[in-house]
C-alpha positions in Angstrom: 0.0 0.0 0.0 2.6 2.6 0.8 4.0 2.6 -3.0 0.5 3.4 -4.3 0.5 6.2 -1.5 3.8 7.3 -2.7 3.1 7.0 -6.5 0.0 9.3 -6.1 2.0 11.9 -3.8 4.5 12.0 -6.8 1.8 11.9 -10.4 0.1 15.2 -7.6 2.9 16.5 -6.8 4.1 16.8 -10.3 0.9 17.8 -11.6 1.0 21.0 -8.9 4.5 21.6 -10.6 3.6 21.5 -13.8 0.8 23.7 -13.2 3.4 26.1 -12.1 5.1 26.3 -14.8 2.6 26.5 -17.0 1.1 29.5 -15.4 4.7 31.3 -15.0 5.1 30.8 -18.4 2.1 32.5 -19.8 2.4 35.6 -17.0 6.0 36.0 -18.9 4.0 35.9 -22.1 1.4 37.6 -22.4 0.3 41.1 -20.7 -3.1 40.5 -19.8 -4.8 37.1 -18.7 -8.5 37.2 -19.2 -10.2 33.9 -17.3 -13.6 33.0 -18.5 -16.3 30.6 -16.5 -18.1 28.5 -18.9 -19.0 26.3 -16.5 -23.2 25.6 -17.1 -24.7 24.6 -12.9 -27.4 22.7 -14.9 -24.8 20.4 -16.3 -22.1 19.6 -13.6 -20.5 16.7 -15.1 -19.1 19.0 -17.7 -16.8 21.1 -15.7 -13.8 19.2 -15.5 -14.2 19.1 -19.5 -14.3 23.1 -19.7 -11.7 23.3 -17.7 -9.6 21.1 -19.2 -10.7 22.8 -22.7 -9.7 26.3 -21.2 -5.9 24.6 -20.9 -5.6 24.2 -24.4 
């Protein structure tokens, strides 16, 4: 059990870092960062798919 523990720890933990630098690299970038919720309530299953979409 404790090297399933350990190999979520690291996929989240590299996920958070990733995520980092992502969001470093497009503050370098680009002057002005608009975010946009297109999240629908009547529809919740679809928000992890708009914000995935919103990555891209």
């Amino acid at each position: 059990m404790r090297t399933v523990a350990k190999l979520k720890k690291h996929i989240a933990e590299r996920r958070g870092d990733n995520l980092h630098k992502l969001t470093t690299r497009l503050v370098k970038d680009y002057d002005t960062i608009v975010v946009e919720n297109l999240i629908d309530r009547s529809s919740p299953g679809t928000a992890r798919l708009v914000w995935i979409m919103t990555l891209l």
